[in-house]
N, C-alpha and C positions, 0 to 999 in steps of 0.2 A: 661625520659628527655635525657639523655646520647647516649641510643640508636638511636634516634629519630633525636638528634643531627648530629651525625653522618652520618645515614643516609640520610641525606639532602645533605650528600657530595659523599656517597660510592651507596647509592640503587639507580637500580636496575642493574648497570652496573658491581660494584665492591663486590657485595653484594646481589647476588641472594636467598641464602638460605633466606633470613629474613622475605621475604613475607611467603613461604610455612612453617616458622616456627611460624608467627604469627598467622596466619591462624589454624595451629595444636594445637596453645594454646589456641585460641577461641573455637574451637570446642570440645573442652576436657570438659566435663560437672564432672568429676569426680575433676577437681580442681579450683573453684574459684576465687583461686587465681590470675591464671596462664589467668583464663579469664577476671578477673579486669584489670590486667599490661597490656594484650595481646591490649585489646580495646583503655586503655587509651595511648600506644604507637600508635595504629594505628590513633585516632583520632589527637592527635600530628603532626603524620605524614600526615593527611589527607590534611593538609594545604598548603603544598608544594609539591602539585599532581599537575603534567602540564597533556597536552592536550597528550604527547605521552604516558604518561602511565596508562589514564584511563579508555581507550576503552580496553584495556587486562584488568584490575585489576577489574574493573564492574562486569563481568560474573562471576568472579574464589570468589567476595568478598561478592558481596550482597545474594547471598544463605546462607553463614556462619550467617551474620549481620542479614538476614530472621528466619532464626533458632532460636536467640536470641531474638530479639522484639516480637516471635506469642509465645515462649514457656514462659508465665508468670507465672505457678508454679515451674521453676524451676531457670529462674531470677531475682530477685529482679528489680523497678523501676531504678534504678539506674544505671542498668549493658544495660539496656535497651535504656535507653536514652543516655550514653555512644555509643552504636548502631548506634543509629538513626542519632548523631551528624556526625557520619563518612559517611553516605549515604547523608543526608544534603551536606557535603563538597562536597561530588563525584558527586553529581546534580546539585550543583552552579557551578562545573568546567563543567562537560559536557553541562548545560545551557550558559556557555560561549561561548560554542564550536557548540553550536547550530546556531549560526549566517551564519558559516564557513561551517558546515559538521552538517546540519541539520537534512539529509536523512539517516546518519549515526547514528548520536544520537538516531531521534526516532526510527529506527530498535532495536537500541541497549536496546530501556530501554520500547519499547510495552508491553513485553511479560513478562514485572515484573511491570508493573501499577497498574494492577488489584490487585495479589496478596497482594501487597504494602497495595493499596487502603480501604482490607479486613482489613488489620491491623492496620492501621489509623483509619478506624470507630470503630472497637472494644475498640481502647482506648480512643475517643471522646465521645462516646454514653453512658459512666457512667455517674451521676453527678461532679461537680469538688468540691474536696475535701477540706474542711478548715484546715487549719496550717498544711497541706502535702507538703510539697517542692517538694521532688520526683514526686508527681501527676503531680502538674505546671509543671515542668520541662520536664517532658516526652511530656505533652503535646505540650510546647513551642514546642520542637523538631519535632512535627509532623507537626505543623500550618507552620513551616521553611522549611520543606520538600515539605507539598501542596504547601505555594508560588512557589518553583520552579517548581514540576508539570505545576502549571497551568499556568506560566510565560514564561516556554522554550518549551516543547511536546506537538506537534499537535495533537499527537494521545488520550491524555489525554480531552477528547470529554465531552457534555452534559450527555452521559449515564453514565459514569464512575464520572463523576461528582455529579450525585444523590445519588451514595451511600454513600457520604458523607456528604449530604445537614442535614440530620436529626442529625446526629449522633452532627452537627458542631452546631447546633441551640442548640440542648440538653448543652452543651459545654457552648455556650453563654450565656443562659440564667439562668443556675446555676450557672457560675461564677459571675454573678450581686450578688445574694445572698452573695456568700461567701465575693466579694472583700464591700459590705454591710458594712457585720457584722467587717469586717477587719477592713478596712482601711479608708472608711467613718463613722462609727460610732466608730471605732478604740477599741471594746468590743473584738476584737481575734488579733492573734500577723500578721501582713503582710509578718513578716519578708524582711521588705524593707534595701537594704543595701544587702542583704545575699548572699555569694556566694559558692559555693561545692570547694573541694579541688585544682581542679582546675583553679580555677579561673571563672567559667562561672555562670551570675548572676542568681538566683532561688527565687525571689522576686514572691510577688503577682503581682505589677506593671508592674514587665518585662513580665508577661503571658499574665495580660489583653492587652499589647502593643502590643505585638506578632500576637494576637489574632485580633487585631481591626486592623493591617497593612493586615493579612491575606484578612478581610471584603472587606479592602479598593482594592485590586489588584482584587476581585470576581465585586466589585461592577465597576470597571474599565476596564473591560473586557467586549467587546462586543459578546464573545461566550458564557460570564456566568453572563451576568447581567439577562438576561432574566426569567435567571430558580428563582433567588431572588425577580424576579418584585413585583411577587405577594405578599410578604412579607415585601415588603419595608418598611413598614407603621408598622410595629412592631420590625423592622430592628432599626430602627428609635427612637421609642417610648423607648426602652432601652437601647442606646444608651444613650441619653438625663441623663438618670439615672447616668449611669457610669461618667457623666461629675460632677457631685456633690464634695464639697470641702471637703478632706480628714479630719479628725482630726490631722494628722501630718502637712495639710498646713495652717489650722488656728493657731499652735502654730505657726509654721513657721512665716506666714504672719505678726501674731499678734510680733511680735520679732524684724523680719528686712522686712522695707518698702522696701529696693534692692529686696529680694526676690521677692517678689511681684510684683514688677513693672518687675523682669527680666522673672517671669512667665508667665505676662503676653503678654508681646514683645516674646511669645514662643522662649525664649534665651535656656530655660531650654527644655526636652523633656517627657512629662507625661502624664498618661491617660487621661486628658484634654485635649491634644492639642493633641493628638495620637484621640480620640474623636470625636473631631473637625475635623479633615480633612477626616475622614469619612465621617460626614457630608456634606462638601464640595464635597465632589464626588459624594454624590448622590443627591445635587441640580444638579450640575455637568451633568450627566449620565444620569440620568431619568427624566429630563425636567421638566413639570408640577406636571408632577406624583409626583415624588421626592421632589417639593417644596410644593405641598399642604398636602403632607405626614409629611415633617417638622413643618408646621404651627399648623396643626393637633394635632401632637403629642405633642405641646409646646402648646398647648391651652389644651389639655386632662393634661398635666404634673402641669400647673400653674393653674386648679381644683384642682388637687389634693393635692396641698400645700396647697389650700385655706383653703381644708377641715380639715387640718392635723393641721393647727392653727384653727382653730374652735372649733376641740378637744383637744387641748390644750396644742399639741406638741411643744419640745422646739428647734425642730428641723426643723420647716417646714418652713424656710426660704432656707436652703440648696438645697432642690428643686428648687424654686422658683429662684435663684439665678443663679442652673443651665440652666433652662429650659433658663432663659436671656442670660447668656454666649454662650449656641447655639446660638440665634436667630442672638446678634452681631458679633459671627464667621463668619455669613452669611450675614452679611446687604450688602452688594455690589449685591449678588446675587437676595437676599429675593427684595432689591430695584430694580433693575432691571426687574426681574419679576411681577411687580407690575405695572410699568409703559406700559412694554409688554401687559400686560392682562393676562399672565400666573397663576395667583393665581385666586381663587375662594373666600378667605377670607383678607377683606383689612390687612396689617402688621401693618400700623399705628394705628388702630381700637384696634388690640389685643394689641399691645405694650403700647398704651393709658389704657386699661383696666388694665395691669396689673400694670403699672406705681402707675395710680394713686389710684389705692386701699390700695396702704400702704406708700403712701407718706408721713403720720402722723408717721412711727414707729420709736424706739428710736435713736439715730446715736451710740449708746456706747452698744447698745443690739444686732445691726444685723450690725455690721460696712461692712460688706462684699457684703449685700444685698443693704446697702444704695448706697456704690463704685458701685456695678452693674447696680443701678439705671442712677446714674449720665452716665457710660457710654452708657450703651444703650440707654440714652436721645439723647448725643451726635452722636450718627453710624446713628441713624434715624431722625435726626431733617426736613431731608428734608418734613418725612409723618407726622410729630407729629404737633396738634394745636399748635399755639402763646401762648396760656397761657400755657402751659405746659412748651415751650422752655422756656419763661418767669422765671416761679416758677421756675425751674431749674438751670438756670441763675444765680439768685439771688441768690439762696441756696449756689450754688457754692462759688461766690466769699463771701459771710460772712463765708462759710465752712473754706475757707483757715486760716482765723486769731481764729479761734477757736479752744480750748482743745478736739478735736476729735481723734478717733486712725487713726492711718498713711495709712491705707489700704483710708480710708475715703477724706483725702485728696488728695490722688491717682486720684481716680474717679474723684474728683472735679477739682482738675489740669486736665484730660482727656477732660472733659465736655468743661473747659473754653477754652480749643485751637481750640476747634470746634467751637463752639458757640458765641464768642465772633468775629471774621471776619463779623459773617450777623448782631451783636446787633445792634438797635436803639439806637441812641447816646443819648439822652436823660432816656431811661432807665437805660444806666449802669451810666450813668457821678455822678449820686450823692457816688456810691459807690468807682467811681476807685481809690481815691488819697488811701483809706485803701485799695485797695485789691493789689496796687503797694505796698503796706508797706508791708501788708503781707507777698506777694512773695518775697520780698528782706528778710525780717528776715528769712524767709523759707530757703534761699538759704545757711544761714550760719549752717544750722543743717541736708541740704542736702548733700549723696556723692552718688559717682557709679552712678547709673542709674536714681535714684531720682533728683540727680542735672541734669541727663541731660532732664526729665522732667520738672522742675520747670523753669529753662531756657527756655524751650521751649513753656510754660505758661505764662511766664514775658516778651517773645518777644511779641505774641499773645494781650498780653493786651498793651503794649505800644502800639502799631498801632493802638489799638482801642482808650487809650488815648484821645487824641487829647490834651488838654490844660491840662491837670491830668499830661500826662508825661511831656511837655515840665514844670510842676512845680518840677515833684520828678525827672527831671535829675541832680542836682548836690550831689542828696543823690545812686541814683540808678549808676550813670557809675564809681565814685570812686570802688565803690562796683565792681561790674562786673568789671573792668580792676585789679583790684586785684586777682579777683578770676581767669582771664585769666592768669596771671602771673603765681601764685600756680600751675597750672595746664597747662602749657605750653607743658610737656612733653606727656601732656591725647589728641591728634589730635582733637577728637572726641566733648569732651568738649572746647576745643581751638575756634572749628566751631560755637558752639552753642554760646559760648560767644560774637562770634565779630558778630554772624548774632542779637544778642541783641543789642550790642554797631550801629551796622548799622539801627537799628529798631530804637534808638532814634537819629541818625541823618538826618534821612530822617521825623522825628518829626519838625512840622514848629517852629524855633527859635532855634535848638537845635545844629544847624552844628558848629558853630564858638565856643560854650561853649563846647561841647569834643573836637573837632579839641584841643582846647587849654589845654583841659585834657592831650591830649595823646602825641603832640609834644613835650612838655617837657620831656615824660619821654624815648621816641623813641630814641630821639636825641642821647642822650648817648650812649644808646646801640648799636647804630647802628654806630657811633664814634669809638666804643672801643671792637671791635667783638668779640677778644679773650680772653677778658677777661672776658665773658658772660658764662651763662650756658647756657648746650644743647638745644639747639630748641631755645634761647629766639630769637638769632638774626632772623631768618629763619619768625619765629613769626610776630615779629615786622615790616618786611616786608611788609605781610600778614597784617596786622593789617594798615600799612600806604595805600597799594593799595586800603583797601575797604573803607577807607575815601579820597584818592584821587579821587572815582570813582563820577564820576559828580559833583566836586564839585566844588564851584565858584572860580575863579582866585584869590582872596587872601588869599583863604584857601590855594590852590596850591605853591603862592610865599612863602607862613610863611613855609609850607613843604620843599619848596627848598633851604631855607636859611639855615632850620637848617640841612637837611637829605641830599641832592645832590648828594654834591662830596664823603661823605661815602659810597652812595649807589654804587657812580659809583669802589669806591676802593673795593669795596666788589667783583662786577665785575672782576675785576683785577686780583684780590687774591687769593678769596677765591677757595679752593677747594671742598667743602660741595656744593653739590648738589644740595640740597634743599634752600641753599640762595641763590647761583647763579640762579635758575629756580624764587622766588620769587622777586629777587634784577630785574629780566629781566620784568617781570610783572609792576615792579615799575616803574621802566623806561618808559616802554611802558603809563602807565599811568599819568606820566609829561607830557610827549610830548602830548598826546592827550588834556592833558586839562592846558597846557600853550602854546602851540604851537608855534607860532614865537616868542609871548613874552618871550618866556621861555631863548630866547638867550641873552637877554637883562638882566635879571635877576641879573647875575652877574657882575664882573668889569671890564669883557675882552670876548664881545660876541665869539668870536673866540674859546678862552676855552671852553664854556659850549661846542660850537658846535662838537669839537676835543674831548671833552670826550664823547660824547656819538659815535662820529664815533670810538672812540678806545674799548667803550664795544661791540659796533657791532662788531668789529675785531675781539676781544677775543672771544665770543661767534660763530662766525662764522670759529675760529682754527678749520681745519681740524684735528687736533692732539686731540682735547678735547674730553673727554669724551660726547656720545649722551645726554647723563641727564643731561647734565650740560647744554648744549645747546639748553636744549626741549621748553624752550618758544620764541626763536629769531625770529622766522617767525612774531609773533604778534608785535615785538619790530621794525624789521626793517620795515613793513609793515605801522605802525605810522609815521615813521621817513618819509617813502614816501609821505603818506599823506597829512601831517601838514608841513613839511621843505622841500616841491618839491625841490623849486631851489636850495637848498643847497645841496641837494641829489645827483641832476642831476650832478654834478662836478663831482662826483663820481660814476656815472652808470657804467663804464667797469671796474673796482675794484673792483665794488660788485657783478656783474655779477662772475667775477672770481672766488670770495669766496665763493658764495653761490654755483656754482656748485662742486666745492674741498667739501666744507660741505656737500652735498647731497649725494656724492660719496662714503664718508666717514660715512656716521650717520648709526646707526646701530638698529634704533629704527626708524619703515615705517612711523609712527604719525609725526616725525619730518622732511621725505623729504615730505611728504605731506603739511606740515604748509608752509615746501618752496617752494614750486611750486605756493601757493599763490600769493605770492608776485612775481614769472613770469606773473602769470593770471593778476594780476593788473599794471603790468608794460606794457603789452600788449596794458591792456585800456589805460592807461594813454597815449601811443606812436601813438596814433589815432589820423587822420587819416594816419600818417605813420607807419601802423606796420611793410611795407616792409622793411625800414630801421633799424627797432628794429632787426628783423630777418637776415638781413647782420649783425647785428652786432654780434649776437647769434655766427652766420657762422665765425667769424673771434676768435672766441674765443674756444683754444683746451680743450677737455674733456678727460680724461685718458681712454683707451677701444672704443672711438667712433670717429667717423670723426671730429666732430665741437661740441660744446656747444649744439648748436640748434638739432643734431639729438639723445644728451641723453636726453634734456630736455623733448623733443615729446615722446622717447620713455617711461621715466619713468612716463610723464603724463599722459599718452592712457593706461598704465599699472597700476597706482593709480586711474583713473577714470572708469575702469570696475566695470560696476552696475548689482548684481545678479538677476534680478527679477522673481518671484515666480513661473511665467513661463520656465521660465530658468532654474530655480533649480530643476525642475521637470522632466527633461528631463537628456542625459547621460551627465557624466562628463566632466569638461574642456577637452579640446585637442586643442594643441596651435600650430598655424600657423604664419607664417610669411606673414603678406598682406603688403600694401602700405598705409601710411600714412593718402593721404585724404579718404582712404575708412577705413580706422580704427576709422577714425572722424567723418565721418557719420555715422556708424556703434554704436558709443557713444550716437550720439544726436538720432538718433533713439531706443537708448536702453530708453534715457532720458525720450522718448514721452512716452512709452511703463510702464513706473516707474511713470507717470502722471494718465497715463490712467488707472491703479491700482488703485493709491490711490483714484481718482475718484469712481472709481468703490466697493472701500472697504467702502467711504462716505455714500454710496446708499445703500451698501446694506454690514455689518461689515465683516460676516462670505462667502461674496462667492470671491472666487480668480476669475482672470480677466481671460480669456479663449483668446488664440491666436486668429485673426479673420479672421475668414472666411465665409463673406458673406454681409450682407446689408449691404452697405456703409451709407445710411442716418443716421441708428443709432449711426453709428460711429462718426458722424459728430459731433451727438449731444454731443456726448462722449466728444471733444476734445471743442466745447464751452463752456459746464460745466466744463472744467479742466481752461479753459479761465475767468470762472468767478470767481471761487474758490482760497482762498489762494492756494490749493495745486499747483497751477499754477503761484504761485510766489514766485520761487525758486530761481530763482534771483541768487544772489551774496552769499544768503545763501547758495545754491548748493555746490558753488565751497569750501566754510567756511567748509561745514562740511565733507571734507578729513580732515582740520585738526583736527577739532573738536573728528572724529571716534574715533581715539586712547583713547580721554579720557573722550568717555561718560558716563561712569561709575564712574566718580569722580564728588562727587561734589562739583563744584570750581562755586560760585557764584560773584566772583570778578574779573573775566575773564575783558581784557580791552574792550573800548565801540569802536571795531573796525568800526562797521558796526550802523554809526549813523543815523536818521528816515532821514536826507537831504542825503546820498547819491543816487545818480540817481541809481547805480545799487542796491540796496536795492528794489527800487521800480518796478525795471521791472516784468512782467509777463511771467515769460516761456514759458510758452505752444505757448501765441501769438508771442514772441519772435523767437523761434525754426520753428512754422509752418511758417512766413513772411520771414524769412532766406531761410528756405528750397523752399517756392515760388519764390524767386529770384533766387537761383541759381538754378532751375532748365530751368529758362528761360532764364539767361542768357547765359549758356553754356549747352545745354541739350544734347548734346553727351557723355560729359563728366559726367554728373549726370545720366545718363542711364548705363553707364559704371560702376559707381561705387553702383550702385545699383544692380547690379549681384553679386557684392561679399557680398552683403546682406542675411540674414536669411530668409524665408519668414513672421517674425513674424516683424523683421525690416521693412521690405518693406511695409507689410500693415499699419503701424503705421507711417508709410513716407504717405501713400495713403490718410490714416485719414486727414493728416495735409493737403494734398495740394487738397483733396475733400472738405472742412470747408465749 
């Protein structure tokens, strides 16, 4: 460690000897000592090899490290896989380096493949050993080695590839055996947990994972799927096996339901879900082949449980259980190829058989089987008979209020989030007022990952509800806003609660009975900020936007009476980020759903008016921090909306601010959100936008001539559209052109991002090919984009600049900017763009000749498209 240390500061600059000294103590077979230390400094050391030192140190090292791994009567496994870790390291850095200095690499590492190759199979081709750690572990280190073989060296071929195909199957299919007897019947020690002096784990679980990522990189390889085709279908068939449930995770499961649930949201990383996405790759990879190879094998798997409870096994649910945990790892896929034609045997046929042959067995004898039932009911309901959904259905919701084990109820919450959206209302209605009861006692003996299930279950059936929930709301939202409180500081759970709390106000009769829950207790907090805990205010925000979100104008006055002017001080004041970003949200959603009325509200319309131009102020400080200001685009863009003429007093103030803020914001999502609100002051200034545009001209921008030439410039610069076409070709290189040819140069990228998605409608998997040639087809091209939503881009176009930055959040309370009555909502692009481009090129056709030279040729034909229609 010392030495090691050091060297990471002094080798090989200040500190030459060390290599040719380490090197001297490996290859000293007269002291083992000297070669334990020598290795385990080097592998140390192996981790902080750059790219300059490993093209020298490869040649002079892996001879030495060759020596050790082929000579096994005179290493022990240990000294060996020590070895192998250092060559591992110096593969994943020269596979790094392979990107870069590819021709370099494979020179560098041809002429020790083979060799290598010889000594990898000699160590794969025994059986794999029970309760041998050293075994596992050598092996790990060799499966870690091939992945990078076959991941980074071209030269690492189909031939060189064979001599390990037997040796790696032999590997495979004896470790099902041992990890058997291990760790699914749990009759031998796994030694899970376990790790060597080092630190490096030596688990049975870490090998078989090793081992099945290896599978997964051969079976994702288009130069070595081939040579396993023909294997697949046994590839497969034990695989399925190794998905079977541990006896460590029945204690487990049977203990703590988080577990369980986090296993199964693959939170956690295990031969099951390491399993599983093998299997996904070779639906994946091998098309048909691959999917009736799976079907196959899970129909041979679910005989053989049959038979193994016939004779009288106590075990022969664990099969059966697995073989369904495949099937639903795959149900997107298995479903999709079904609908295709790709399968040979229907899914819903086998899934029905296997379902319903043990529908009868006990819920407290096979809790794990019955959980699997239920969800695989759920993942395939779309192919499974009505009376199946049905009895499942039912099951489910009496499941929840019954003394069953916690895995059981799992499934059952799984089932009913599914299944309950398509229920007949007359089938569940006699059960729901108990299965709301249920789920609310459930919730108070739920935590971690189970509350955010059961939540997630209790939204599902309120909407299915209908007159159930509007009766259990004044037992159910006390409950849930309590629990929202508790857990104010859990984001995560925070969402799941208020998308519950919104589940029963969008319940007919239920709006005005929370509304009056929750005002009461908002008021305060949002009154008295500082002296709240963490997140409630921020919260509480949050919590008042997704009941102000459509909701009728008295809900809105009783919110303004009591929340308003706190929100607006909040504004003001606060420095927390996150309530000023929610407080801006809020805002935005008065004004939208009181709108003129909202100035009246108070006792001095002037006021309310003056407070809200004063948080537009605040938020639009150029001095503010970007996060604080990230939702003002939506705020002032309401204010435009809904209080025109009060606005309009104030257009060259806000023009001013908004560019100072745009100049200044240091986060591209939020001059995006503001350039909206140009694009809409534009429409609004119609038919004079020449006059908007003087006005732009009379206003200075810091860096640029006027207002009007940053605002063009940072818009043509946030409205570059990459399309697939494009990205396939060489890299940006940026020029300086002219304006309106930068603009036509946009709306023809626009046509061209139509004509895609069009084309991806028709047919998923083929990319749109620049055109060159028949114009009639083209034609047709751009009147199917004319018919199709994707041709009504509308207003949403310009929405999602802002929207980019944060679509990876998800914010379901966003305000109702873009309501079904505005006109540009409903325009159609495609007709839009082509009847534009028809006009101007007739009315000034020199001029649109002109700028149609500074076009791409993929531009111009997508201009051609348009004006051949």
């Amino acid at each position: 460690m010392a030495i090691a240390a050091i060297a990471v500061y002094d080798w090989p600059e200040s500190w030459p000897d060390l290599l040719p000294f380490l090197l001297k103590l490996i290859g000293d077979q007269t002291s083992m000592n000297g070669v334990h230390g020598g290795l385990r400094c080097l592998a140390l050391l192996s981790g902080d090899l750059d790219d300059t030192m490993i093209p020298t140190l490869v040649p002079v090292l892996f001879p030495c490290l060759y020596t050790i791994v082929s000579s096994s009567q005179t290493y022990n496994k240990y000294l060996r896989t020590k070895a192998l870790s250092v060559v591992y390291a110096c593969t994943s850095m020269l596979g790094a380096m392979s990107g870069v200095y590819q021709v370099e690499t494979n020179v560098l590492m041809e002429p020790m493949l083979k060799p290598w190759l010889d000594q990898f199979s000699f160590i794969l081709e025994h059986p794999v050993q029970p309760e041998d750690t050293d075994d596992w572990s050598i092996r790990m280190e060799v499966l870690k080695c091939l992945n990078q073989f076959v991941q980074n060296f071209p030269s690492f071929n189909e031939s060189l590839f064979m001599v390990i195909v037997g040796p790696l199957w032999q590997t495979f299919v004896s470790s099902l055996s041992v990890y058997t007897r291990s760790s699914i019947e749990g009759t031998e020690d796994p030694y899970e947990g376990s790790y060597d002096s080092d630190g490096a784990e030596k688990s049975l679980d870490s090998f078989v994972i090793q081992l099945f990522e290896f599978l997964l990189t051969i079976v994702g390889s288009t130069k070595f799927v081939q040579v396993v085709a023909n294997n697949i279908a046994d590839l497969v068939y034990y695989t399925i096996a190794f998905l079977q449930v541990t006896e460590q995770q029945v204690h487990t499961w049977s203990m703590d339901a988080n577990q369980f649930v986090a296993d199964e949201d693959d939170v956690t990383y295990s031969c099951r879900v390491s399993g599983a996405l093998l299997l996904e790759e070779v639906a994946t990879c091998c098309g048909g082949d691959g999917i009736d190879a799976i079907i196959n094998a899970a129909s041979k798997r679910f005989s053989e449980s049959q038979q193994e409870k016939a004779a009288g096994s106590v075990v022969w649910w664990r099969m059966k259980e697995a073989t369904l945990f495949a099937l639903a790892s795959l149900s997107e896929q298995l479903l999709e190829a079904e609908v295709s034609g790709l399968t040979k045997v229907s899914i819903g046929n086998l899934l029905e058989q296997m379902i319903t042959e043990d529908m009868g067995i006990g819920v407290h004898e096979y809790p794990f089987l019955y959980a699997r039932m239920f969800i695989s009911v759920a993942k395939f309901s779309s192919v499974m008979s009505g009376g199946i959904l049905e009895h499942f259905l039912l099951a489910a919701m009496k499941t929840i209020g019954m003394d069953v084990p916690p895995a059981v109820k799992v499934g059952a919450c799984r089932a009913l989030s599914q299944l309950l959206p398509e229920a007949k209302k007359n089938t569940i209605e006699p059960q729901m007022m108990g299965l709301l009861s249920s789920l609310t006692d459930l919730l108070h003996r739920a935590s971690d990952e189970t509350l955010h299930l059961v939540l997630e279950t209790l939204q599902a059936a309120i909407k299915a509800g209908h007159e159930s929930s509007a009766s259990a709301e004044p037992i159910i939202s006390p409950i849930i806003l309590n629990m929202w409180v508790l857990h104010i500081s859990d984001p995560f759970i925070c969402i799941d609660a208020i998308e519950v709390l919104e589940a029963i106000k969008n319940t007919p009769g239920c709006f005005l009975p929370l509304a009056s829950r929750i005002l009461p207790y908002i008021g305060p907090v949002l009154n008295k900020p500082q002296q709240q805990p963490n997140g409630l205010v921020a919260g509480s925000l949050d919590l008042l936007t997704m009941l102000l979100k459509n909701a009728p104008t008295d809900v809105v006055k009783a919110a303004y009476d009591v929340c308003f002017d706190a929100i607006i001080r909040i504004v003001l004041e606060s420095d927390d980020h996150s309530e000023m970003q929610n407080a801006t949200e809020c805002l935005a959603s008065f004004v939208s759903g009181g709108r003129q009325e909202l100035l009246f509200w108070g006792s001095d319309s002037g006021f309310t008016m003056r407070s809200l131009l004063d948080a537009a102020s605040r938020l639009l400080d150029p001095d503010l921090e970007s996060s604080g200001s990230l939702f003002v685009g939506s705020y002032i863009l309401q204010l435009i909306l809904h209080l025109p003429s009060q606005m309009g007093q104030h257009i060259q103030n806000l023009i001013v601010a908004l560019v100072r803020r745009m100049q200044s914001a240091s986060i591209e999502g939020l001059r995006s959100s503001l350039l909206l609100i140009f694009a809409r002051l534009i429409h609004l200034s119609a038919p004079n936008v020449e006059q908007f545009i003087n006005l732009l001209m009379t206003i200075p921008a810091e860096g640029y001539q006027n207002a009007f030439v940053y605002v063009m410039s940072e818009w043509t610069k946030q409205q570059g559209i990459t399309t697939r076409s494009k990205a396939k070709s060489a890299p940006d290189q940026w020029t300086i052109v002219p304006l309106p040819a930068k603009i036509l140069a946009l709306l023809a990228d626009a046509l061209i991002e139509i004509q895609e998605q069009v084309r991806d409608a028709e047919d998923e998997d083929s990319d749109w090919e620049e055109i060159h040639g028949d114009m009639d087809s083209d034609k047709d091209l751009l009147s199917s984009a004319a018919a199709t939503p994707f041709g009504r881009s509308g207003y949403e176009h310009l929405e999602a600049m802002a929207k980019a930055y944060n679509e990876n959040q998800e914010d379901e309370y966003e305000d109702n900017i873009l309501s079904v009555t505005d006109p540009l909502n409903e325009l159609n692009l495609a007709n839009y763009l082509a009847d534009f481009l028809s006009k101007f090129s007739q009315s000034d056709q020199q001029l649109f000749e002109n700028l149609c030279q500074c076009l791409t040729r993929a531009q111009q034909d997508a201009i051609k498209i348009a004006l051949n229609r």
